[in-house]
C-alpha positions in Angstrom: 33.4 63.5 31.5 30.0 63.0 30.7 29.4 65.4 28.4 32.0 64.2 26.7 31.1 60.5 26.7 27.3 61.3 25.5 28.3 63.4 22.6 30.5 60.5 21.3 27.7 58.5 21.6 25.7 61.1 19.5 28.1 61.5 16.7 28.5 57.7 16.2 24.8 57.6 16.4 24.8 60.1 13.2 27.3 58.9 11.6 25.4 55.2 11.9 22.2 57.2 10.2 24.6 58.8 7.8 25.8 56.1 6.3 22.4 53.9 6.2 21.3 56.7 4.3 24.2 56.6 1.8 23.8 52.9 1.1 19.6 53.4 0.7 20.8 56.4 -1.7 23.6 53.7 -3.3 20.6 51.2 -3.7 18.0 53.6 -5.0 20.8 54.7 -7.7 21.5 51.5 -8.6 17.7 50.8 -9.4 17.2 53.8 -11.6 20.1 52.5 -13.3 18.9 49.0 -13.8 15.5 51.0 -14.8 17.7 52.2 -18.1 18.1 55.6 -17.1 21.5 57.1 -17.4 23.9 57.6 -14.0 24.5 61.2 -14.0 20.8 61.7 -14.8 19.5 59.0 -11.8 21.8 61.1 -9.3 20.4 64.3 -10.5 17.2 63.4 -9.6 18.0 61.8 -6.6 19.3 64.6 -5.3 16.4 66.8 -6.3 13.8 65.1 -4.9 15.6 64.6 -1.4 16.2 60.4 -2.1 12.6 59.9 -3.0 12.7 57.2 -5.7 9.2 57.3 -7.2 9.7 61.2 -7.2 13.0 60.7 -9.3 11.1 58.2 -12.0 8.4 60.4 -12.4 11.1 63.8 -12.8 13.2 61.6 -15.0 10.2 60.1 -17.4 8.9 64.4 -17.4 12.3 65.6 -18.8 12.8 62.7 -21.2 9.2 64.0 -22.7 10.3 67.2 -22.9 13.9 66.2 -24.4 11.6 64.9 -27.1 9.6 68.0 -27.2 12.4 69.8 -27.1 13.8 67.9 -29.9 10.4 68.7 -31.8 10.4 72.6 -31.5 14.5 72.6 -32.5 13.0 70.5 -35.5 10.1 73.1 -36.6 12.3 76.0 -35.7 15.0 74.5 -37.8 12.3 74.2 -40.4 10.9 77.9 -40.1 14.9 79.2 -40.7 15.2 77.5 -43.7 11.8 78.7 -45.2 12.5 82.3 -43.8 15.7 82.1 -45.2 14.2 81.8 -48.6 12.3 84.9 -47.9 14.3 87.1 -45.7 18.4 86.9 -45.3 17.9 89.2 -42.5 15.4 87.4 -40.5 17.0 83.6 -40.7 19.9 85.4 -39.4 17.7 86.3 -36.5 16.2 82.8 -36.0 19.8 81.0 -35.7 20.9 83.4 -33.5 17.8 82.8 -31.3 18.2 79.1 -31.4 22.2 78.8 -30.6 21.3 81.5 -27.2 18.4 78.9 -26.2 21.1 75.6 -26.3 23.8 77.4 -24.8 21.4 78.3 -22.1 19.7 75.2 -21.2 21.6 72.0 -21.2 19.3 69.1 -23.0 18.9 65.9 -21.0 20.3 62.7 -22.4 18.2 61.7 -25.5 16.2 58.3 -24.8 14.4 56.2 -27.5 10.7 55.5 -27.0 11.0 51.9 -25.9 13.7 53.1 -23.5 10.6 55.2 -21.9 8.1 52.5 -22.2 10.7 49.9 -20.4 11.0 52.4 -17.5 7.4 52.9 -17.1 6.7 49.6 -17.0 9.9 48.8 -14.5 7.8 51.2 -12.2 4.9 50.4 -12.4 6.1 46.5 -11.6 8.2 48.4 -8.8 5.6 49.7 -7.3 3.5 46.7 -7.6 5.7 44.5 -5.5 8.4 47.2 -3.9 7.8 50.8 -2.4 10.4 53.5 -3.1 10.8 55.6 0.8 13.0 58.7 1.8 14.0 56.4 4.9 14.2 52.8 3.1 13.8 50.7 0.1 11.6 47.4 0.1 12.3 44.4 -1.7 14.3 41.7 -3.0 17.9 42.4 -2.6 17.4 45.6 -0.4 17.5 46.1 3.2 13.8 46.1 4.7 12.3 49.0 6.9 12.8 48.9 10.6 8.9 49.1 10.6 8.7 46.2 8.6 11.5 44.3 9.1 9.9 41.5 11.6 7.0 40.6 9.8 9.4 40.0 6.1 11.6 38.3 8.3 8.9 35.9 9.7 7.5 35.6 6.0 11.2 34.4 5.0 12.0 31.9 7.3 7.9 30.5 6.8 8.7 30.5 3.1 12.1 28.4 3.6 10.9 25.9 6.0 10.5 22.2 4.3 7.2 21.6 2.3 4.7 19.4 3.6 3.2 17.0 1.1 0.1 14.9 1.6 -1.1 12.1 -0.4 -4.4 10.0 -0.4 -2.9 6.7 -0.3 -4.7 4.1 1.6 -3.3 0.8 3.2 -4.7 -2.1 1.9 -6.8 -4.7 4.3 -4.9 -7.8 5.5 -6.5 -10.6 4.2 -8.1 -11.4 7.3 -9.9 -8.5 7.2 -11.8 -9.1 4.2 -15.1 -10.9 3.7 -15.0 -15.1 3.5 -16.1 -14.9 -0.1 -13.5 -12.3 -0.9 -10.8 -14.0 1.4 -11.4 -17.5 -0.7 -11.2 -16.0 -4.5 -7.7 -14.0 -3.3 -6.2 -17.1 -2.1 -7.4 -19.3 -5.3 -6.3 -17.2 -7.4 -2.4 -16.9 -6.1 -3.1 -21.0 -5.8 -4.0 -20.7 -10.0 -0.8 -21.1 -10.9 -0.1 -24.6 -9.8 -2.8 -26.7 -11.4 -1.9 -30.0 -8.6 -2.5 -27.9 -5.8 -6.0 -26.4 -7.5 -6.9 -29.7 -8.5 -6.4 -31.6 -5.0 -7.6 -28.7 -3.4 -11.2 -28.8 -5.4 -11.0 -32.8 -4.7 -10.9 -31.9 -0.7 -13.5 -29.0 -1.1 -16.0 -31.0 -2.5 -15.4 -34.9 -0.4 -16.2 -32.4 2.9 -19.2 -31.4 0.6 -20.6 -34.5 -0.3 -19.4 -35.9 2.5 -19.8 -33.5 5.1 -19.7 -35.3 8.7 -16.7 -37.3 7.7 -13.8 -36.9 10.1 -11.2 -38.0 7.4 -12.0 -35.1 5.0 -12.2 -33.0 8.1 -8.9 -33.0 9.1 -5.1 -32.7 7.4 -1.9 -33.5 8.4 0.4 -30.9 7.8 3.3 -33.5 7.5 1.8 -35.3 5.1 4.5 -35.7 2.3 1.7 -35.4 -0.6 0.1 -32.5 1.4 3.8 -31.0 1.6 4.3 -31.6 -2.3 1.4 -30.1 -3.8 -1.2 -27.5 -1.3 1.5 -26.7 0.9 4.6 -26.1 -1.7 2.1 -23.6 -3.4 1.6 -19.8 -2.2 -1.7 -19.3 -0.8 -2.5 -23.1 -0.2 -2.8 -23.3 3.2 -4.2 -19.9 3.5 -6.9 -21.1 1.5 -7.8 -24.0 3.9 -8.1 -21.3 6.3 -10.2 -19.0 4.9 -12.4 -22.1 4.2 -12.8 -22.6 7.9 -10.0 -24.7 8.9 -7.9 -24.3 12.0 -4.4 -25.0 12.8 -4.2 -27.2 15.9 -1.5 -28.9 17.7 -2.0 -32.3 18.6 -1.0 -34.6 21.9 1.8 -36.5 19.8 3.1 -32.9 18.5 1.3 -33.3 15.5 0.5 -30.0 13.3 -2.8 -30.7 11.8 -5.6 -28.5 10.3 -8.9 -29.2 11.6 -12.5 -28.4 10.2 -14.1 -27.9 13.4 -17.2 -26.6 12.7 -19.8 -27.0 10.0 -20.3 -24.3 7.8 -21.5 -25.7 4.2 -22.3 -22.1 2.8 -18.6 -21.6 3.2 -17.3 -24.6 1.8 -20.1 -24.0 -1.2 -18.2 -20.7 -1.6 -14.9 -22.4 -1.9 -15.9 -25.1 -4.4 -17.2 -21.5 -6.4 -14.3 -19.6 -5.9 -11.6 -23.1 -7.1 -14.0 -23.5 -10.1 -13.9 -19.8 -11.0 -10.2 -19.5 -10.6 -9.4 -22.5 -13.2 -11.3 -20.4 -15.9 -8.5 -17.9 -15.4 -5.6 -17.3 -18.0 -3.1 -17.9 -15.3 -4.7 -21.6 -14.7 -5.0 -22.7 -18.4 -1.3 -21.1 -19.0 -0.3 -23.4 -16.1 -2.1 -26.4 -17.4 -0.1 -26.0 -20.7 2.7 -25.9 -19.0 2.5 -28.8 -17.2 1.6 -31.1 -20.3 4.9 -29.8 -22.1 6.8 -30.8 -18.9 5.2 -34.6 -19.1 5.3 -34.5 -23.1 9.2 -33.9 -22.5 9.5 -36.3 -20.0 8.1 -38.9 -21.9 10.5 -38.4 -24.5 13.4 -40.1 -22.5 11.5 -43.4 -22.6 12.3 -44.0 -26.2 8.2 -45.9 -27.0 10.2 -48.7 -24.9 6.8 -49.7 -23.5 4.9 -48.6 -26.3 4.4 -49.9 -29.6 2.8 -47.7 -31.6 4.7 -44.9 -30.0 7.9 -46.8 -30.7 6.9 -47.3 -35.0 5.7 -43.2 -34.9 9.5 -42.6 -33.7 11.1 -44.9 -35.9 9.3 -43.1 -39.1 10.4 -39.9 -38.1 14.2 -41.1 -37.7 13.4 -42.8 -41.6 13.5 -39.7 -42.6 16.6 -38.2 -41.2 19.1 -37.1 -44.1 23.1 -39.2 -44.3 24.5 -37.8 -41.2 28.1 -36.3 -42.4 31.4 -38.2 -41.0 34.0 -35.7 -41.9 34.3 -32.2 -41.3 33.9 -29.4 -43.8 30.0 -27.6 -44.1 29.4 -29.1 -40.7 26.4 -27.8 -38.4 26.4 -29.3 -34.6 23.4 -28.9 -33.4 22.6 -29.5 -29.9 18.7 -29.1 -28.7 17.5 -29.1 -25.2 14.3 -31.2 -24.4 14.4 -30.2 -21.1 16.2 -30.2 -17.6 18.0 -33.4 -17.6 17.6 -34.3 -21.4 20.1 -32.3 -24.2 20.1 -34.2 -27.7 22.8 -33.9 -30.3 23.4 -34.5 -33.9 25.5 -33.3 -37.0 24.2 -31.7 -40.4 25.3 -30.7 -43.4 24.6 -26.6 -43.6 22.4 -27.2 -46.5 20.2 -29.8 -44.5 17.1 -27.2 -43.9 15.3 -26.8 -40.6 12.7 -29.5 -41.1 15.3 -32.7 -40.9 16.3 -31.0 -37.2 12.4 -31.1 -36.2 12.3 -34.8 -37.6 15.2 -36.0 -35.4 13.1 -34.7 -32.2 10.7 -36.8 -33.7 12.7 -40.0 -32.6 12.6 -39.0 -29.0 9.0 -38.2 -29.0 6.6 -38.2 -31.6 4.5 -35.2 -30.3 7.2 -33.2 -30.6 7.0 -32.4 -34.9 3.4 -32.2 -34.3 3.7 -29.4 -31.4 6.0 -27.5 -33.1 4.7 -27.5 -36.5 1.2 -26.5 -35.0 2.9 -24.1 -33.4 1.6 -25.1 -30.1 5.6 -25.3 -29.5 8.4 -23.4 -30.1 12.1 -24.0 -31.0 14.1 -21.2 -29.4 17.6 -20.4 -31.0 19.7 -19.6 -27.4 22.9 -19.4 -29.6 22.5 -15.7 -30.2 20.7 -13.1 -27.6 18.0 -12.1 -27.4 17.2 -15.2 -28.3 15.0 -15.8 -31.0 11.7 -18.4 -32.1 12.2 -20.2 -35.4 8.9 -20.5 -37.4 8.5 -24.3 -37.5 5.3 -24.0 -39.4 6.1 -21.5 -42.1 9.0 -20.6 -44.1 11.6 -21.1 -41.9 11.3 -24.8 -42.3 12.5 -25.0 -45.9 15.6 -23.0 -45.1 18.7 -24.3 -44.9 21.0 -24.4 -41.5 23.5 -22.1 -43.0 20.8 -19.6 -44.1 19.3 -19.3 -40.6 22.7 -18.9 -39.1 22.5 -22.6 -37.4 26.0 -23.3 -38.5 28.7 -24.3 -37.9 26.5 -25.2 -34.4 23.7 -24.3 -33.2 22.0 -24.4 -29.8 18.3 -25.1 -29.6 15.6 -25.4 -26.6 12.0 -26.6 -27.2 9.7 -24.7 -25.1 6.2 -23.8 -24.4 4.7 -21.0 -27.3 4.5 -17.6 -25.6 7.5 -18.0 -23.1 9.7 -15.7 -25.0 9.1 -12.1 -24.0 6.2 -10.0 -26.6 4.6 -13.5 -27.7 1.6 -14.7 -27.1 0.2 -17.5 -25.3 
């Protein structure tokens, strides 16, 4: 019974080695194949050289030379009948004879062109670059790795497929606490640039603790303070400013939140008078500062000069101006301008009235207004169409009529700050 049982075991053990060995044989076939060389010859070989693929290249590239040689000697011989037949009947007779024994006795190999060769030399040389043709096995992509060899590719797989690890050189940036007092002061100025009453009353406190340094009322602020509230501590940075200048937040008996300037440190005030003044030489400060005189200019114009004279005569000559305004409709432009938040003026044209009796009619609610515009300080945005789109107030476009600028049959307008619309400059 045991007998029995061990030689089952040894015939499935062959027949396990058997058929490795058919599917290396399959594989190595199937290369030769790929190489360009034909079936019947690849098996040929294979079966000559015992499985041994870089044996079966180098038999296959030998008889494809000598095809070719053999192909050259059939050529000259062919040539040496046909000049012997010319000379002797007899011999040529001879020479063909010769020639049909020699083909009938050796088969010729499948002709191959030159670049065929060349391709298969350079497949094996690439082959056995990066994959080693075995009697036992056949390394390489696609084919089943030696036993020997097996555990090292496999390791060299799974490293190869494991997620890539990327590094970068990024560095977090210091809290602003952890820069230097100078640097601390010029970061916070500069996001307080943007609102010129908070720069301004913030250089006004700076320098009354400067001039006045042992003043308790300069050296102390009440953080519910409605004018505090309005201007430093509605803009970003503004408290953090009064900080970096040396001022604590404390908490008073009464509850009060107040920030207190403790101790006595004029170089650091010094630097935060510098670091104000240098900030308001800053494009973001003078943009801001010519914002905020449009926004009072505006404002102004919803007065009407009712408290000033000569504002009220400068208004009245503008509206002199103004063309018959129509009654009927027919060429009819309603234009509508926006001088602001709360303040939308209206009026109708005719559409041949041109852009400059539009401009005078703002005039009548502000006589800065012609004067910004057509300096160009000012701009008069069309907001009918989109984008929207700047008129030039101070070149042609002030000649033109409403109908040729597309202002018609109504048109809406805003009056805004030069350098607001998007690709203009300040």
């Amino acid at each position: 019974m045991g007998n029995t049982t061990a030689s089952a075991q040894q015939r499935a053990a062959l027949a396990q080695v058997e058929a490795s060995q058919r599917s290396v044989h399959e594989q190595t076939l199937a290369q030769l194949v790929a190489m360009g060389f034909e079936p019947d010859a690849a098996a040929q070989a294979l079966w000559q050289t015992s499985g041994d693929g870089d044996a079966a290249i180098e038999q296959l590239l030998r008889n494809a030379d000598g095809s070719a040689g053999a192909a050259s000697q059939a050529s000259a011989s062919a040539s040496a009948s046909a000049s012997a037949s010319m000379e002797d009947p007899e011999l040529a007779a001879a020479i063909q004879a010769s020639l049909q024994t020699q083909s009938t006795a050796q088969a010729p190999a499948p002709s191959r062109s030159a670049a065929s060769n060349r391709a298969a030399e350079a497949a094996m040389s690439r082959m056995r670059q990066g994959r080693t043709f075995g009697t036992g096995s056949i390394t390489g992509r696609g084919l089943a790795p030696s036993r020997s060899k097996g555990a090292a590719q496999a390791k060299a797989t799974a490293a190869s497929r494991s997620p890539t690890k990327f590094t970068h050189n990024l560095s977090v940036p210091k809290r602003l606490e952890d820069h230097t007092p100078e640097e601390r002061l010029r970061r916070c100025a500069a996001r307080v640039s943007k609102n010129v009453s908070a720069m301004r009353t913030l250089l006004r406190a700076m320098k009354q603790v400067q001039e006045d340094p042992t003043n308790p009322k300069y050296r102390r602020i009440n953080l519910g303070n409605r004018a505090f509230a309005r201007t430093i501590g509605a803009a970003t940075g503004g408290i953090d400013f009064l900080l970096a200048a040396g001022f604590e937040r404390k908490t008073e008996s009464a509850g009060v939140e107040v920030l207190m300037l403790s101790a006595r440190d004029e170089a650091r005030i010094w630097l935060a008078v510098a670091a104000l003044e240098e900030a308001m030489q800053s494009p973001d400060y003078r943009r801001a500062v010519q914002e905020e005189e449009f926004r009072r200019a505006i404002e102004q114009a919803s007065t009407l000069g009712a408290d000033d004279e000569n504002e009220a005569i400068a208004r009245a000559a503008y509206v002199s101006k103004l063309p018959e305004e129509p009654s009927e409709a027919g060429n009819v432009s309603v234009v509508r301008v926006n001088l602001g938040d709360d303040l939308v003026v209206e009026r109708k044209f005719f559409g041949d009235d041109v852009l400059d009796n539009v401009i005078d009619f703002l005039g009548g609610y502000g006589s800065t207004i012609p004067e910004k515009l057509r300096s160009g300080s000012w701009s008069l945005v069309d907001t009918t169409t989109f984008p929207k789109r700047r008129l030039d107030c101070h070149g042609a476009d002030g000649g033109k009529t409403l109908q040729a600028l597309e202002l018609w049959p109504s048109a809406s307008l805003r009056v805004e700050l030069a350098g607001q619309i998007a690709g203009e400059d300040a």
